[in-house]
ZADO-1210 file (C-alpha; in nm, 4 decimals, padded with zeros to 6 digits):
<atoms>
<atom x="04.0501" y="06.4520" z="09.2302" code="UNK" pos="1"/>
<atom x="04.4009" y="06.5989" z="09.3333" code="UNK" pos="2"/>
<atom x="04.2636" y="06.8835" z="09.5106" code="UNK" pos="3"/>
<atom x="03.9943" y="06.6400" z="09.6882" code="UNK" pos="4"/>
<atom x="04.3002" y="06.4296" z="09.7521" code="UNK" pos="5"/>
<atom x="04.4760" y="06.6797" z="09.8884" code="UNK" pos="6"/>
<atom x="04.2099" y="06.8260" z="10.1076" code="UNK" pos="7"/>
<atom x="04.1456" y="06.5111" z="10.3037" code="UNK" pos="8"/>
<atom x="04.4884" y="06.4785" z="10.3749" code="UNK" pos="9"/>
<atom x="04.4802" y="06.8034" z="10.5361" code="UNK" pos="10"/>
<atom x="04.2095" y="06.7039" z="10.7192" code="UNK" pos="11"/>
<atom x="04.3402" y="06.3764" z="10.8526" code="UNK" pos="12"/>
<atom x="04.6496" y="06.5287" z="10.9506" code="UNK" pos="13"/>
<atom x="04.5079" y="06.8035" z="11.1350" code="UNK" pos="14"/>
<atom x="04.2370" y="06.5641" z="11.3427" code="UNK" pos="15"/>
<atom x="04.5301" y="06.5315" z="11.6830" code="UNK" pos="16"/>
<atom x="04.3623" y="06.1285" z="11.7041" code="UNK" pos="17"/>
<atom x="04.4124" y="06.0369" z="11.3403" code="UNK" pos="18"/>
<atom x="04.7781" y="06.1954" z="11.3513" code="UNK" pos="19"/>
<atom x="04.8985" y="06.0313" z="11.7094" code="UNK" pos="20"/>
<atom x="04.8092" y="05.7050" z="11.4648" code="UNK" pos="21"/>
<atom x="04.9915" y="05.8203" z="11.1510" code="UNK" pos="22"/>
<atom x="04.6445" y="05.7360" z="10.9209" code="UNK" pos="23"/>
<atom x="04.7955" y="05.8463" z="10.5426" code="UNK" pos="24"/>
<atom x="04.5116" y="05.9129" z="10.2937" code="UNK" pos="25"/>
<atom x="04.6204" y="05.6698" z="09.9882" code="UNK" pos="26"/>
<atom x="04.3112" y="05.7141" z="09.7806" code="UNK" pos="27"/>
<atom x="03.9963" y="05.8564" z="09.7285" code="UNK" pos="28"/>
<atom x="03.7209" y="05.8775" z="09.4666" code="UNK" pos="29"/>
<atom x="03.3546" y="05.9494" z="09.4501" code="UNK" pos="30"/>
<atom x="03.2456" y="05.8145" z="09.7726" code="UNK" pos="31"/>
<atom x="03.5109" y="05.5958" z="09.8298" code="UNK" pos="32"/>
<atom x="03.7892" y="05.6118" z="10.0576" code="UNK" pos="33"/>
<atom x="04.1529" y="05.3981" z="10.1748" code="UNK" pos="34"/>
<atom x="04.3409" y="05.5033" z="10.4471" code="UNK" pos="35"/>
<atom x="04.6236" y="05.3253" z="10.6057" code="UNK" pos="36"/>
<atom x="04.7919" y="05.2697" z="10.9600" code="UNK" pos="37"/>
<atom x="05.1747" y="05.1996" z="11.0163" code="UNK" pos="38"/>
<atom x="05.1885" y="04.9284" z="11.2662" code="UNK" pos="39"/>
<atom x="05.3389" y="05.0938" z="11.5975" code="UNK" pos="40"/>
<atom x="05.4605" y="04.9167" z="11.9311" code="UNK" pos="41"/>
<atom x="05.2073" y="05.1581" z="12.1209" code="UNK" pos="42"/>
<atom x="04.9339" y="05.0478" z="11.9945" code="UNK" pos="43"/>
<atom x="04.9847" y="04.7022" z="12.0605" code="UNK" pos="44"/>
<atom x="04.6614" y="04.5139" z="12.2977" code="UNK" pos="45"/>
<atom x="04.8490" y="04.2144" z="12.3580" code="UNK" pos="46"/>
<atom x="05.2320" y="04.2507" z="12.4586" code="UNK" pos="47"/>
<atom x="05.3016" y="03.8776" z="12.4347" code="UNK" pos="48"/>
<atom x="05.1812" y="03.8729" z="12.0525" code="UNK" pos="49"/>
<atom x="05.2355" y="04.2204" z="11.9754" code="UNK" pos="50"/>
<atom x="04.9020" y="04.2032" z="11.8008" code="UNK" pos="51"/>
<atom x="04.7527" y="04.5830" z="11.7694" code="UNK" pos="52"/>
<atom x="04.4685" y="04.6924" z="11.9703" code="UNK" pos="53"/>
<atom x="04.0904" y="04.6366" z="11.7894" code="UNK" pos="54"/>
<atom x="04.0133" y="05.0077" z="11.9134" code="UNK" pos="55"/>
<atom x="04.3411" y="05.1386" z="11.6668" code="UNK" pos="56"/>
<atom x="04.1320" y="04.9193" z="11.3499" code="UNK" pos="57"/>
<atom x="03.8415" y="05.0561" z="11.4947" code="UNK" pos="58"/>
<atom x="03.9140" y="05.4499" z="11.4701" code="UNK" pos="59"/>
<atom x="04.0927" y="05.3633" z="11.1143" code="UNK" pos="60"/>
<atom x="03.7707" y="05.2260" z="10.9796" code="UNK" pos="61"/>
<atom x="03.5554" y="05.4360" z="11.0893" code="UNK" pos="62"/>
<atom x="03.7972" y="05.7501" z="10.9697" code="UNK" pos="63"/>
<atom x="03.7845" y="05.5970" z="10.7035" code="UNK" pos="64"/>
<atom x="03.4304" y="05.5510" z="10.6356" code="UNK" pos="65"/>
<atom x="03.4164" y="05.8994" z="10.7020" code="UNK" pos="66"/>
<atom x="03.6426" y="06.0259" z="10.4416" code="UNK" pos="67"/>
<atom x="03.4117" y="05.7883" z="10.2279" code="UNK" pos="68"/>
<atom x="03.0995" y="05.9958" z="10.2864" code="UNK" pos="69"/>
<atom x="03.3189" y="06.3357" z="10.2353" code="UNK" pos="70"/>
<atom x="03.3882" y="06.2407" z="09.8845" code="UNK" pos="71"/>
<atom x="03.0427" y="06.1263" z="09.7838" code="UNK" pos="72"/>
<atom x="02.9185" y="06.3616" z="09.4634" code="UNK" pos="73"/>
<atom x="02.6700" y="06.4643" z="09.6245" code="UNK" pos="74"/>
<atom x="02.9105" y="06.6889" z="09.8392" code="UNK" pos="75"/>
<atom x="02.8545" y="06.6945" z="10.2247" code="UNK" pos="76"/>
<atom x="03.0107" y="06.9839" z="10.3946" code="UNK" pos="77"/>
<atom x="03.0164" y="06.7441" z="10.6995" code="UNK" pos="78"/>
<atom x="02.9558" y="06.4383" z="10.8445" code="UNK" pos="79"/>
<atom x="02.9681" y="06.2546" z="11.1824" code="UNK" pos="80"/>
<atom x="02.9206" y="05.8634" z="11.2931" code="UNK" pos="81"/>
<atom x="02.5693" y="05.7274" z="11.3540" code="UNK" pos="82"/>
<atom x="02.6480" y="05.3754" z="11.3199" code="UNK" pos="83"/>
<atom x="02.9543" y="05.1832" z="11.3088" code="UNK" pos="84"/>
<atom x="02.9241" y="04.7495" z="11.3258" code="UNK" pos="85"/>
<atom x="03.2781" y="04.5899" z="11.3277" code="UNK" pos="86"/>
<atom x="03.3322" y="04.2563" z="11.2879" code="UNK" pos="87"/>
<atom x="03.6809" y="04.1519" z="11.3855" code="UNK" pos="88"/>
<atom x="03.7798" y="03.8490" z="11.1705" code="UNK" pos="89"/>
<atom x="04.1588" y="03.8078" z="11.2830" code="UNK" pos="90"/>
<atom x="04.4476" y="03.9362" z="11.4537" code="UNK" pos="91"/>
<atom x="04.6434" y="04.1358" z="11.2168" code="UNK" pos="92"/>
<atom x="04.9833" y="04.0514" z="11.1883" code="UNK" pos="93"/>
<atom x="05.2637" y="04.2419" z="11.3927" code="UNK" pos="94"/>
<atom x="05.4931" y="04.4568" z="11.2130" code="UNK" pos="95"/>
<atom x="05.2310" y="04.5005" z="10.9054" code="UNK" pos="96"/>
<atom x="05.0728" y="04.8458" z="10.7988" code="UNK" pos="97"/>
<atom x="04.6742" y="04.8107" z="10.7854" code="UNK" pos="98"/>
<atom x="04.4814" y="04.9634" z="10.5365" code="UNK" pos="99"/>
<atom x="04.1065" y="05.0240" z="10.5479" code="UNK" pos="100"/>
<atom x="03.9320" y="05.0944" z="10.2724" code="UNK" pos="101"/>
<atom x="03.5382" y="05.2185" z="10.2637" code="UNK" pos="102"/>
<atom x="03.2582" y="05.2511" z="10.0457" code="UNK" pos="103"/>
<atom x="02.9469" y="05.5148" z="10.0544" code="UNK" pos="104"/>
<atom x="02.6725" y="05.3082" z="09.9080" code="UNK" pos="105"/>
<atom x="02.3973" y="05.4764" z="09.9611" code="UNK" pos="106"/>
<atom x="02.3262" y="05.8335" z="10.0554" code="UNK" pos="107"/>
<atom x="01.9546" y="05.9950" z="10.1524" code="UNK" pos="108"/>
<atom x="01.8757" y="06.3469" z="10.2507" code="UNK" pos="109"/>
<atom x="02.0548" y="06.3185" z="10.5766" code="UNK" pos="110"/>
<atom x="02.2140" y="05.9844" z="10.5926" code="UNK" pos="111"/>
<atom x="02.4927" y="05.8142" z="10.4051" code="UNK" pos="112"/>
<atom x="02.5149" y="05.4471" z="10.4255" code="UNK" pos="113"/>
<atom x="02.8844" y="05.2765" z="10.4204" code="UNK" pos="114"/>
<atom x="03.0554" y="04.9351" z="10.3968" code="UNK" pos="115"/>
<atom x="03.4239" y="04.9029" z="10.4576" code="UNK" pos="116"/>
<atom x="03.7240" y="04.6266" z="10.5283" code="UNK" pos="117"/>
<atom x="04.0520" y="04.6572" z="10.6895" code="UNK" pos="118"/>
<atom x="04.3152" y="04.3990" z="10.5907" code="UNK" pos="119"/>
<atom x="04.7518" y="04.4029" z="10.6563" code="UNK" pos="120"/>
<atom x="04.9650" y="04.2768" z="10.4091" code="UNK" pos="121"/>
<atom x="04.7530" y="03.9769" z="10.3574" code="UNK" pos="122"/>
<atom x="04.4651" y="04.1317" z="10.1630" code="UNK" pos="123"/>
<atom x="04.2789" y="03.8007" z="10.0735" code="UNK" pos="124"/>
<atom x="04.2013" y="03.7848" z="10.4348" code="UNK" pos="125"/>
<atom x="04.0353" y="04.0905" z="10.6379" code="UNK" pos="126"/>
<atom x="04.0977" y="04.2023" z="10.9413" code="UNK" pos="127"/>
<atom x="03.7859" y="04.3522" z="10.9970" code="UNK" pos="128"/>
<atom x="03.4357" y="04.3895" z="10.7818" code="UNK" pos="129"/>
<atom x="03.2167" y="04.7264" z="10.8854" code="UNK" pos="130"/>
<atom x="02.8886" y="04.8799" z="10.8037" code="UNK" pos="131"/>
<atom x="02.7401" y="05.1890" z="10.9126" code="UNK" pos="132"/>
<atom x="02.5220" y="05.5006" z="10.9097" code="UNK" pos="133"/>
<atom x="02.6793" y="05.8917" z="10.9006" code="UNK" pos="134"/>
<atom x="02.4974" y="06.1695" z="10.9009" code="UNK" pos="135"/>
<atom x="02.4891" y="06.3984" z="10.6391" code="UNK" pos="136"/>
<atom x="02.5251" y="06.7683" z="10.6827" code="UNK" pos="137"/>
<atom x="02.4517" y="07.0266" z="10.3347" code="UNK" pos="138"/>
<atom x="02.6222" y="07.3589" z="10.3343" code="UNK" pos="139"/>
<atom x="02.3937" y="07.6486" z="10.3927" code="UNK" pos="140"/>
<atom x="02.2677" y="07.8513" z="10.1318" code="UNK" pos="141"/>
</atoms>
């Protein structure tokens, strides 16, 4: 799982969108995926709380769901969103690093199936719940 590990941070690092928002890979598995966020001044949505934008949770989660569906067993050579349902439960707290972490349930021929939270410090209490489709793309023969 190192090498898997150390492919996807790779691949986060050299997407320009994930990078201007400092995602880190922490962990992935076999179809599972968490992937964190620093908190950062520019992407607040509300200067008088400080709170950070939904779109920032938004890309994280559905990077992250991404990433998911990459490192599925069943071993997509690429993937892109269908799908992607967020529901925003609270602000997340200023100053804390958000971490999403996502789930590939369910994969078909062409279509992976994912669940995934995001949650700061405070990990009894999401952020943010998701669910969503992906497409699946097999390498050629």
């Amino acid at each position: 799982m190192d090498d898997k590990l150390r492919i996807a941070r790779q691949f986060i690092e050299a997407i320009p969108h994930s990078a201007a928002l400092g995602m880190q890979v922490e962990e992935l598995g076999d179809g599972m995926a968490v992937i964190s966020m620093p908190y950062d001044s520019r992407l607040v949505g509300d200067p008088k709380s400080g709170v950070i934008h939904g779109g920032a949770v938004s890309a994280l989660m559905d990077t992250c769901a991404g990433s998911a569906v990459m490192a599925h067993p069943t071993g997509p050579s690429g993937t892109a969103t269908i799908s992607l349902r967020i529901d925003y439960m609270r602000a997340a707290t200023p100053g804390q690093r958000i971490r999403a972490r996502a789930e590939c349930y369910h994969v078909t021929r062409t279509v992976a199936f994912i669940r995934a939270t995001a949650a700061d410090d405070d990990e009894t209490r999401p952020v943010a719940a998701a669910t969503g489709t992906f497409t699946i793309e097999r390498g050629r023969a």
